[in-house]
C-alpha positions in Angstrom: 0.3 24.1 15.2 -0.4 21.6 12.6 -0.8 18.1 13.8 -2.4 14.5 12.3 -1.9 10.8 12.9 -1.8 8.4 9.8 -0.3 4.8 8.6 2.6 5.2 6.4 5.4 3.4 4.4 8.6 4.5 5.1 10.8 5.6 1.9 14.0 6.9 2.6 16.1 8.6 5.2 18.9 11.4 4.4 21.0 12.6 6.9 21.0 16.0 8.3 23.2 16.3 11.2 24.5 14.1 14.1 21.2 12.8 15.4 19.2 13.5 12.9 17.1 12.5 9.6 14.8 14.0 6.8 12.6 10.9 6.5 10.0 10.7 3.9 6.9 8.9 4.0 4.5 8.0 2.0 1.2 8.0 4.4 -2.8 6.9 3.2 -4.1 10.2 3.8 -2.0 12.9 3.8 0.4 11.5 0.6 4.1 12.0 0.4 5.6 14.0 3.7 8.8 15.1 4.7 10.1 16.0 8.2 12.6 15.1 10.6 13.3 12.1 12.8 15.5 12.0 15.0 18.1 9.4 16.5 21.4 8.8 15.6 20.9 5.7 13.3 17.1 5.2 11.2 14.7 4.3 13.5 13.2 2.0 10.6 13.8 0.4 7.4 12.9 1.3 3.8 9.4 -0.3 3.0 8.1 -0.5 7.1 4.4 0.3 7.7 4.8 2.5 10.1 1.8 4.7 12.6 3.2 8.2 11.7 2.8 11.5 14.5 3.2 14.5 12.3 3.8 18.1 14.0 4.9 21.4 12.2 4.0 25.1 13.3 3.2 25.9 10.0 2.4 24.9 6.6 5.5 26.0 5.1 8.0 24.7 8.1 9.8 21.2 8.0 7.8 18.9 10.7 8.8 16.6 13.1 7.6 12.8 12.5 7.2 10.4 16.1 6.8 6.5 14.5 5.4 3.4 15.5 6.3 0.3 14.2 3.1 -1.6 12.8 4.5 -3.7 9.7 8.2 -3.9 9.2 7.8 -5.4 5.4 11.6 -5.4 4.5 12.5 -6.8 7.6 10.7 -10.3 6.2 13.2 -10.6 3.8 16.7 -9.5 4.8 17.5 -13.2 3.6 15.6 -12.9 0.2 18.1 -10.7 -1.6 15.5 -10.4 -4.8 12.2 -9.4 -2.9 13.8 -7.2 -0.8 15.5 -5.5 -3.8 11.8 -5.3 -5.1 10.6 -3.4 -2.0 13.9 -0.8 -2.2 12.9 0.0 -5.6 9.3 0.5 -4.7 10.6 3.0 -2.6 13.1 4.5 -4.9 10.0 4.7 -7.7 7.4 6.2 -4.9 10.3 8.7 -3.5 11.1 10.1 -6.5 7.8 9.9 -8.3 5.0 10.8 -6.5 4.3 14.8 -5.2 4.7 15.9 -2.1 0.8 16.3 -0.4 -0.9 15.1 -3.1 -3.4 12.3 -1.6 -3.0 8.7 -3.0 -5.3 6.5 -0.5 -6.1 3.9 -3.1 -2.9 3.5 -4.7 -1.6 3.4 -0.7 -4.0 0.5 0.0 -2.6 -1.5 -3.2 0.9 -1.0 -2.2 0.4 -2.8 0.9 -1.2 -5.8 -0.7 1.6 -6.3 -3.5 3.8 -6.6 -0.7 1.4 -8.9 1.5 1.9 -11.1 -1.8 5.5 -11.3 -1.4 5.4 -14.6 -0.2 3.9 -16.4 -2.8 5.4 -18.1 -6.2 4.2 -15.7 -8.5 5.5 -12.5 -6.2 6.9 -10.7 -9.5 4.0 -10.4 -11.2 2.2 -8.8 -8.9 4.8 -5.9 -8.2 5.2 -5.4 -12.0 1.8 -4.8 -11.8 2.3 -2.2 -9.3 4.0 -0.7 -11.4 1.5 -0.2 -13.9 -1.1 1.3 -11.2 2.1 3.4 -10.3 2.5 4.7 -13.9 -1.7 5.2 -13.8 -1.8 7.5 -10.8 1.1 9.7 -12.0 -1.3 10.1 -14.7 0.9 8.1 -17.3 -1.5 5.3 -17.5 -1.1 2.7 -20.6 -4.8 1.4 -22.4 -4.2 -1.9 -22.1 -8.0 -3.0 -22.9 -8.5 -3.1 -26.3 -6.5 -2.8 -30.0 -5.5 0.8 -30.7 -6.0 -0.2 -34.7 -9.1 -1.7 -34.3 -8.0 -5.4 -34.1 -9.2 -8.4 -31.6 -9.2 -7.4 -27.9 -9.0 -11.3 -27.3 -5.5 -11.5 -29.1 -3.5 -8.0 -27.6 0.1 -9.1 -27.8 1.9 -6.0 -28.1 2.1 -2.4 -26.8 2.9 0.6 -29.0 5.7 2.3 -27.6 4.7 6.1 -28.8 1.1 5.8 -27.3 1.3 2.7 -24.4 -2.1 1.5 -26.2 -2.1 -2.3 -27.1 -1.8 -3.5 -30.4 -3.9 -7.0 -31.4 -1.3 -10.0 -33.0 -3.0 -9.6 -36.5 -2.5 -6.3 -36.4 0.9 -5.4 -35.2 2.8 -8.3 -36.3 4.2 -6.6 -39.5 5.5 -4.4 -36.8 6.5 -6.5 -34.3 10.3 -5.5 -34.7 9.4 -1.9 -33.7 6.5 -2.9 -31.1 6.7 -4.0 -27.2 5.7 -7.5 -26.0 2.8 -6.9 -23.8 2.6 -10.4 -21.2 -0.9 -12.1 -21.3 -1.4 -12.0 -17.2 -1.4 -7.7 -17.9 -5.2 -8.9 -19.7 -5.7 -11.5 -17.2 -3.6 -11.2 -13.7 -5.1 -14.4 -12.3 -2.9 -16.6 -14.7 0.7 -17.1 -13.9 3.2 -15.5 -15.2 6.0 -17.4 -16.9 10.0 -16.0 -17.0 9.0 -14.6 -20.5 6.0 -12.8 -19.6 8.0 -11.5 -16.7 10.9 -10.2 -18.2 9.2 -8.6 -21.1 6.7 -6.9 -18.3 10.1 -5.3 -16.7 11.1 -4.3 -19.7 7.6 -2.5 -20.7 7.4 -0.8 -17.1 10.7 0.1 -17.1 10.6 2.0 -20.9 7.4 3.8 -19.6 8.9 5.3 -16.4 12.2 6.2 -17.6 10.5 7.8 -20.1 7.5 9.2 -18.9 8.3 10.1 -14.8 12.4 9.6 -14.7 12.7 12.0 -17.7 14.8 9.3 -19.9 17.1 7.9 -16.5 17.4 4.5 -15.5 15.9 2.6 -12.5 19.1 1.9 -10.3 18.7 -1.4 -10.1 19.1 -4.8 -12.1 15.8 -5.8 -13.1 17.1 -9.3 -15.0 18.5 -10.3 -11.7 14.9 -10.5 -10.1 13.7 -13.1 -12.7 
């Protein structure tokens, strides 16, 4: 008999019967699970921090989860269409994205505090930059530090879309057509973010996970709208 006790996220739930669910969650110490809950509606919301009971005879047999609410993030902001349409496609991204098993306790802790910065004016920068750890631990990670041509690290202003390495202003401007905006608060997340820098951060997340983890398919949702 396999059993362990951990803090999770809750992701999705797909029905399999009556009374029934395959719920996946994304826990600190054990990674991405999937077993059964059952009930005949979810016991919890997408995005809810969750104390997660796992039991499965085996290794290779579907478990059975028992959950405890701790946190229930999306519940916050069933009035906040925007922010809770961040948090669904957290999940979507994490669901889909990361492997079954595979351990992710830092990226887990960083998760939670984007979302404990929901409340604040800036919220949107600091899920886009979620986003970029996202891309980093699925081992798509951009170099964001310094010029890929050998330019000045105190002037990046664009990202190479064939390599995701930045590209200083002297250098890529005769390119610029052909290069991607890279926002300032990427280099320095303490400033804030204006509609410009968050829109063009979207749009460079977005181009790196279609392309690198969603094999060349969109993110289901309308990124524009959040700005």
């Amino acid at each position: 008999m396999i059993k362990w006790t951990d803090i999770g996220l809750l992701l999705s739930n797909k029905r399999l019967g009556e009374n029934k669910f395959i719920s996946s969650i994304f826990t600190k110490e054990h990674g991405k699970t999937l077993a059964i809950t059952y009930g005949k509606k979810p016991q919890f919301e997408p995005f809810s921090l969750v104390q997660t009971h796992f039991t499965a005879k085996t290794e290779n047999q579907l478990g059975i989860f028992k959950l405890e609410s701790l946190t229930p993030f999306s519940l916050f902001f069933l009035e906040d269409r925007k922010r809770l349409q961040v948090l669904l496609m957290s999940c979507f991204l994490m669901d889909r994205l990361l492997p079954q098993g595979e351990t992710f306790s830092l990226f887990f802790e960083k998760t939670i505090d984007f979302a404990s910065h929901l409340e604040e004016e800036n919220w949107l920068k600091f899920y886009i930059l979620w986003e970029i750890d996202l891309l980093s631990n699925l081992g798509f990670g951009l170099n964001l530090s310094c010029c890929a041509l050998g330019g000045d690290v105190d002037t990046l202003c664009f990202v190479s879309p064939k390599t995701g390495c930045a590209v200083s202003f002297e250098k890529g401007k005769p390119w610029a057509g052909k290069l991607l905006p890279l926002p300032s608060f990427f280099s320095h997340p303490e400033e804030d973010a204006s509609k410009e820098d968050l829109l063009a951060g979207l749009a460079l997340t977005a181009y790196f996970l279609q392309r690198e983890a969603l094999n060349n398919t969109s993110i289901p949702f309308d990124r524009k709208s959040l700005v």
